[in-house]
VOFIKE-888747 format. One line per 3 residues: number of its first residue (from 1); their letters; for each residue x, y, z of C-alpha. Coordinates in Angstrom, 1 decimal. Example, Ala and Ser with C-alpha at 12.3 -4.5 7.8 and 13.67 -1.06 7.14 Angstrom:
<voses>
1	as	12.3,-4.5,7.8  13.7,-1.1,7.1
</voses>
This chain:
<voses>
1	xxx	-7.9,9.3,-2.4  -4.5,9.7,-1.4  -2.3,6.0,-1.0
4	xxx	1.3,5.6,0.0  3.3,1.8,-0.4  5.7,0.8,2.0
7	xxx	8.5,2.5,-1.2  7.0,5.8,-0.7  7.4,5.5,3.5
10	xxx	11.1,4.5,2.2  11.6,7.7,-0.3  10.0,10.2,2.3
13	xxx	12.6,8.6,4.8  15.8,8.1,3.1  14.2,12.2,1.3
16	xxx	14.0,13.4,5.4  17.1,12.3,6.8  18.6,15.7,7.1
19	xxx	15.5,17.1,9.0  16.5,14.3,11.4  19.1,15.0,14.4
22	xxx	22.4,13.8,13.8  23.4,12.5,17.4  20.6,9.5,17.7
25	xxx	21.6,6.7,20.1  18.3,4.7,19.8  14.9,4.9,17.4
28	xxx	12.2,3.6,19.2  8.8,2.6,16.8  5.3,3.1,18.1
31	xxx	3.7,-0.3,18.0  2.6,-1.6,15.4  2.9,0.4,12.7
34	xxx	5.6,2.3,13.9  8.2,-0.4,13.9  8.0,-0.5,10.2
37	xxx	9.7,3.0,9.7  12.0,1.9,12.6  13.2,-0.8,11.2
40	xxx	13.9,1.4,7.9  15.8,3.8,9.8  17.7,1.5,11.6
43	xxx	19.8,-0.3,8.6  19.7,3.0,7.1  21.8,4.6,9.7
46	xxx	23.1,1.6,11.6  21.5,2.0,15.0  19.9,0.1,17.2
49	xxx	16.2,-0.2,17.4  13.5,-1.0,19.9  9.7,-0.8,20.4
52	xxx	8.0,1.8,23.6  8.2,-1.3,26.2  12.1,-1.8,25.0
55	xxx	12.8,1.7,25.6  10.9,1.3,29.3  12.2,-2.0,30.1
58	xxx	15.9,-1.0,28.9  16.4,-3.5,26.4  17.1,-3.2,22.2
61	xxx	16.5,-5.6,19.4  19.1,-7.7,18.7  21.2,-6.6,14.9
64	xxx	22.8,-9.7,13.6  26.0,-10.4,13.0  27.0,-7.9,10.0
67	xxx	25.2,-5.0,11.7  27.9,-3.8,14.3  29.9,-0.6,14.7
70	xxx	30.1,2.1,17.9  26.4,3.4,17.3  25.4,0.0,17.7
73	xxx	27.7,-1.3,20.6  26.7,1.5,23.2  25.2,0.0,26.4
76	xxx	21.5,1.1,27.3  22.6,3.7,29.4  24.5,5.6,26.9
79	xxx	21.9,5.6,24.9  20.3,8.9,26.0  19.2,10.9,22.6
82	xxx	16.2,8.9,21.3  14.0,9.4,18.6  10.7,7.8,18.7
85	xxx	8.8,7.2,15.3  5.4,6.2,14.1  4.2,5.7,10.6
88	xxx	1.9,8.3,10.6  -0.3,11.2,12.6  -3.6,12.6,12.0
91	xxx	-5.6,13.5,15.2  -2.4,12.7,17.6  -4.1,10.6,20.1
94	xxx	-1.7,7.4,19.6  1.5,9.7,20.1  -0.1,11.4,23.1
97	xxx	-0.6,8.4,24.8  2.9,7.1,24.3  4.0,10.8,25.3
100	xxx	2.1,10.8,28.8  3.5,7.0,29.5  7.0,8.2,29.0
103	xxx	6.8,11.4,30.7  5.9,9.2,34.0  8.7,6.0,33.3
106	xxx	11.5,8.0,31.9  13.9,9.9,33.0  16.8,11.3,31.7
109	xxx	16.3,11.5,28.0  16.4,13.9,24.9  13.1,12.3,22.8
112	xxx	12.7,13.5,19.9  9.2,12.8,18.1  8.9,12.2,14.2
115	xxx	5.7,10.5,11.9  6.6,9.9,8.1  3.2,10.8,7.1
118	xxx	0.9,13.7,8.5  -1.8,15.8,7.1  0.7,18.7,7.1
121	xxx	4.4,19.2,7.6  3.7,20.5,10.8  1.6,19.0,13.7
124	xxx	1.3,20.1,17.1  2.0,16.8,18.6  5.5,15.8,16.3
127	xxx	8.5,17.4,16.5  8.7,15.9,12.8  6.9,15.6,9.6
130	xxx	8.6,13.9,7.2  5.7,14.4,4.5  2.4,15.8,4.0
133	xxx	-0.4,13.5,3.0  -4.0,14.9,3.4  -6.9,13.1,4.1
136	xxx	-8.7,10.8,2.5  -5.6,8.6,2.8  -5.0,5.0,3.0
139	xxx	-1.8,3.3,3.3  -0.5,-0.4,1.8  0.5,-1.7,5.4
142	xxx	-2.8,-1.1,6.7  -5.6,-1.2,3.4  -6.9,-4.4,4.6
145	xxx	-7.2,-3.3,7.9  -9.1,-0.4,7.2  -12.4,0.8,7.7
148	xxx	-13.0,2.4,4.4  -13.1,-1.5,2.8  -16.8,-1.2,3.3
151	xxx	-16.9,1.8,0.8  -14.6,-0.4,-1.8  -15.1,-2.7,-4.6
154	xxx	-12.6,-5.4,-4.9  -11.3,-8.1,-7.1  -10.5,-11.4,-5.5
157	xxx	-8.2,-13.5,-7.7  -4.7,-11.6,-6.9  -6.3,-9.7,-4.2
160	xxx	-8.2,-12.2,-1.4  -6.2,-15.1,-2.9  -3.5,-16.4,-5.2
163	xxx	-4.4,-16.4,-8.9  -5.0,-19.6,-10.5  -2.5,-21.3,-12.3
166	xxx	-2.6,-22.3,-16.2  -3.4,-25.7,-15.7  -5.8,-25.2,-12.2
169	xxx	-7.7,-22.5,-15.1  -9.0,-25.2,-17.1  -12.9,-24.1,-16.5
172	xxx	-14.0,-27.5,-14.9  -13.1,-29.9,-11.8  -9.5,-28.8,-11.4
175	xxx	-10.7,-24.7,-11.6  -13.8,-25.9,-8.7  -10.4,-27.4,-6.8
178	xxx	-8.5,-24.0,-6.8  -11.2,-22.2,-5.8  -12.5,-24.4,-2.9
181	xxx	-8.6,-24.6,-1.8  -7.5,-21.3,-3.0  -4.6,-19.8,-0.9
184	xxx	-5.3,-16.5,1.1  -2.9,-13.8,0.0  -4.5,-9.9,1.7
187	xxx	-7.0,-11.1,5.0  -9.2,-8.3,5.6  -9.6,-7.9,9.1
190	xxx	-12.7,-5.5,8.7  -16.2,-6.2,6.6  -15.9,-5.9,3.0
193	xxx	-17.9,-4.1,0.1  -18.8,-5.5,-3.2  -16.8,-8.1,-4.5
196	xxx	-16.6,-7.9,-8.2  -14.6,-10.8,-10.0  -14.3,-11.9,-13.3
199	xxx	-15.1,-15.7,-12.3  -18.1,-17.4,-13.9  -21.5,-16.9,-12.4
202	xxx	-21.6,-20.7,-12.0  -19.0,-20.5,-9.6  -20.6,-18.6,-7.0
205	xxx	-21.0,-22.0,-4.6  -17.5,-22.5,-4.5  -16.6,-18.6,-4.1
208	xxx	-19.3,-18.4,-1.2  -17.8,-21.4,0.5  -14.4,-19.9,0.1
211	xxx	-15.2,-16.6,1.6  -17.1,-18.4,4.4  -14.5,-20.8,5.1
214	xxx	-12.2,-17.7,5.8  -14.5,-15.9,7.6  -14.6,-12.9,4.6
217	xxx	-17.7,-10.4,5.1  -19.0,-8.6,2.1  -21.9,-6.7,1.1
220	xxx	-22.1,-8.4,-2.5  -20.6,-10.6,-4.9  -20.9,-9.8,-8.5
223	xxx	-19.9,-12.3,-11.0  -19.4,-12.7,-14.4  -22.9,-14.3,-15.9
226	xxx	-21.2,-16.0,-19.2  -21.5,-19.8,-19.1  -17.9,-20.9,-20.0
229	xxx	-14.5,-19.7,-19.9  -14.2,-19.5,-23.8  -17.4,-16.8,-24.2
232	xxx	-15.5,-14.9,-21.0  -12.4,-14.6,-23.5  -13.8,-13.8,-26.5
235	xxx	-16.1,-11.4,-24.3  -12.8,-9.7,-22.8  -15.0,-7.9,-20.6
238	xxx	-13.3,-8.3,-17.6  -12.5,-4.7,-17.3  -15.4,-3.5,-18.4
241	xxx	-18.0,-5.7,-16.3  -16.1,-4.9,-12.9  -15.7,-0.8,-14.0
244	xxx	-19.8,-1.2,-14.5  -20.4,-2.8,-11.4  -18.4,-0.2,-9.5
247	xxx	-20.2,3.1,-11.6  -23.3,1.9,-10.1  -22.0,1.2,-6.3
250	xxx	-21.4,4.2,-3.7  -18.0,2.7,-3.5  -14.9,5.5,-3.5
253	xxx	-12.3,3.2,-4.5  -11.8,-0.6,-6.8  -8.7,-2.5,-5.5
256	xxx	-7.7,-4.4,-8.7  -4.9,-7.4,-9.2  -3.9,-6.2,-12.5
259	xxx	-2.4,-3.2,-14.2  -4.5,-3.1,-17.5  -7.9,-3.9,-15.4
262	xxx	-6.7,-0.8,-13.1  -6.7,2.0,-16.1  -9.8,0.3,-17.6
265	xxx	-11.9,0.2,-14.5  -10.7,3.9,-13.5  -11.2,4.9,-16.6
268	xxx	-14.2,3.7,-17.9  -15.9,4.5,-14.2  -14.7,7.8,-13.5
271	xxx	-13.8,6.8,-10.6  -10.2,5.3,-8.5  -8.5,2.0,-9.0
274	xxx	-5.9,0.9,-7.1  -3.5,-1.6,-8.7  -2.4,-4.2,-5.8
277	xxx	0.3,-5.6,-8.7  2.1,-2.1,-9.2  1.1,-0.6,-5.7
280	xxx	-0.4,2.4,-7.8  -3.7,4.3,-7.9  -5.1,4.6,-11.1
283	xxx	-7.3,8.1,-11.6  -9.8,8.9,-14.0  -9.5,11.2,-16.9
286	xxx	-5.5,9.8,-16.9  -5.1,12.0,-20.1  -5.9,16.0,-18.9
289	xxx	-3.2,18.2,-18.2  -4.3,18.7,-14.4  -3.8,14.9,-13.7
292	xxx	-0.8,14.7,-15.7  0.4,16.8,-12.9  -0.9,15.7,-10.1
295	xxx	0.9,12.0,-11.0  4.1,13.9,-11.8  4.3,15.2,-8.4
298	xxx	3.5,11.6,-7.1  6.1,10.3,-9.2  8.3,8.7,-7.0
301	xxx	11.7,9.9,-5.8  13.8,6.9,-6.4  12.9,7.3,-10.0
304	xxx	13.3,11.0,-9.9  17.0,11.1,-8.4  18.1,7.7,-10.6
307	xxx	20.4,8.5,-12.5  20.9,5.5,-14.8  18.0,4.1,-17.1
310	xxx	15.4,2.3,-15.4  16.6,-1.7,-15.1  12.7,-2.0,-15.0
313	xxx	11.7,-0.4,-18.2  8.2,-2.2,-17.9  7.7,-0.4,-14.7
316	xxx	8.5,2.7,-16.6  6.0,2.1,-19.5  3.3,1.1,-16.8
319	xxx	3.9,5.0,-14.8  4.1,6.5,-18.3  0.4,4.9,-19.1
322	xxx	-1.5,5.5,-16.0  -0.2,9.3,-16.5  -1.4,9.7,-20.7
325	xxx	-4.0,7.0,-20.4  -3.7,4.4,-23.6  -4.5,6.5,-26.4
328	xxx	-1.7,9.1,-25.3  0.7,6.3,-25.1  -0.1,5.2,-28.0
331	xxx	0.4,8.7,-29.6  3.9,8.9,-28.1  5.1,5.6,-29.3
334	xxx	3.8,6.6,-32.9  5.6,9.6,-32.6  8.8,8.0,-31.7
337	xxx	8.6,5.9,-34.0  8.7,3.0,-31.6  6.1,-0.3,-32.4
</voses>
């Protein structure tokens, strides 16, 4: 499973500019998705931006006070070198479409064609690729919008909803509160497939009522059958229980709230977890050489080209263990010296 967060579409942008032309008047984004990388592009090279009806209709978003300069003060008709942008290809039907509209409403213009992400660096319907990202791929701005949720398992405290506060976790009428009134953080647009938390079995009325009340389909729910929040801790099986459930589903992928629960459940499955805190999927078998790899390449460009130490050493440490796994880590820190 391939994933991309809206800092990878930012690396593979600010890492393409050059393929780009250099005499752009106007970037237009393909709605909706589209106007993501537009946007991007825009305060990146201080241009104006608009969406496919703008560029028909002849108008541009507005830039705000601080964003002005020549690029940006052209009239409409000036701006004649366009280059339309949408967050990814695959098939090409969505860019077709927008080709054949403006082939019959424009005249007049150089359009230039670009997706950040396609299966290849090349595709017959783009003039650019700015990176290659094969299929199976899913990306942050769309994941709960996606299909493939039926094949997933997925964690709902940090995921489906804000997590509880200390004082809301106190295991009786306060903890029944939060999850009656819990506040929606990801709303899946498309059904769900096994829900795997680490809340209490005898919390499953208030969970279903939750879900219902937010209209949240789902194949199962899978809780935690411990009957109070102190046998849960001393347990600490919150890893392990939602890794189990998910070795025994058909799902492909787990999308987890929590770094640690990430590595254990990919680990301990065999199979992928995607970590909604770091925006990073975790594989199995972190610790051979070919995954080691495989991360390396992922690693992303912002950390490759800094060249200062990381301000976010945590963030390092976090990379570092989903590439080793926890015993390598462990091993490098002894080696260092390092507690």
């Amino acid at each position: 499973m391939n994933y991309r967060s809206l800092a990878d579409m930012y690396d593979a942008i600010t890492m393409g500019l050059g393929r780009l032309p250099d005499n752009i008047d106007l970037i237009v984004g393909v709605p909706r998705s589209g106007l993501i990388p537009a946007n991007f592009l825009g305060l990146l090279l201080n241009l104006p931006i608009t969406d496919v009806e703008g560029l028909i209709e002849g108008r541009v978003m507005a830039s705000g006070r601080t964003r002005r300069g020549a690029a940006v003060n052209k009239t409409f008709a000036e701006m004649k070198n366009v280059l339309v942008i949408d967050d990814s290809v695959f098939h090409g039907n969505s860019i077709r479409a927008v080709k054949e509209r403006l082939d019959v409403e424009l005249e007049g213009y150089n359009l230039t064609y670009c997706a950040v992400f396609g299966p290849k660096m090349t595709h017959p319907d783009i003039d650019i690729v700015l990176d290659a990202v094969p299929q199976p791929r899913i990306f942050q701005w769309n994941l709960f919008h996606h299909g493939l949720l039926k094949e997933c398992c997925i964690d709902i405290d940090g995921v489906l909803c804000l997590d509880p506060t200390a004082q809301q976790n106190d295991d009786g009428d306060r903890y029944r509160e939060f999850i009656l009134n819990a506040i929606p953080l990801n709303r899946p647009t498309k059904p769900l497939g096994h829900l795997v938390t680490s809340r209490l079995e005898k919390y499953r009325p208030e969970t279903e009522a939750w879900l219902e009340k937010w209209g949240i389909q789902y194949d199962s729910l899978n809780m935690l059958d411990l009957p109070n929040k102190e046998a849960r801790q001393k347990a600490k099986a919150h890893g392990s229980f939602k890794a189990e459930v998910y070795r025994n589903k058909n799902s492909i992928m787990f999308i987890e709230s929590e770094h640690d629960q990430a590595v254990e459940i990919a680990r301990l499955s065999g199979k992928p977890a995607l970590c909604i805190e770091t925006q990073q999927m975790h594989m199995p078998a972190s610790g051979d050489l070919r995954t080691i790899q495989q991360s390396m390449k992922g690693l992303p460009r912002r950390i490759v080209l800094q060249k200062t130490p990381l301000s976010n050493k945590q963030s390092m440490k976090n990379f570092v263990r989903s590439i080793v796994g926890d015993r390598g880590y462990a091993l490098m820190k002894k080696a260092s010296g390092r507690s």
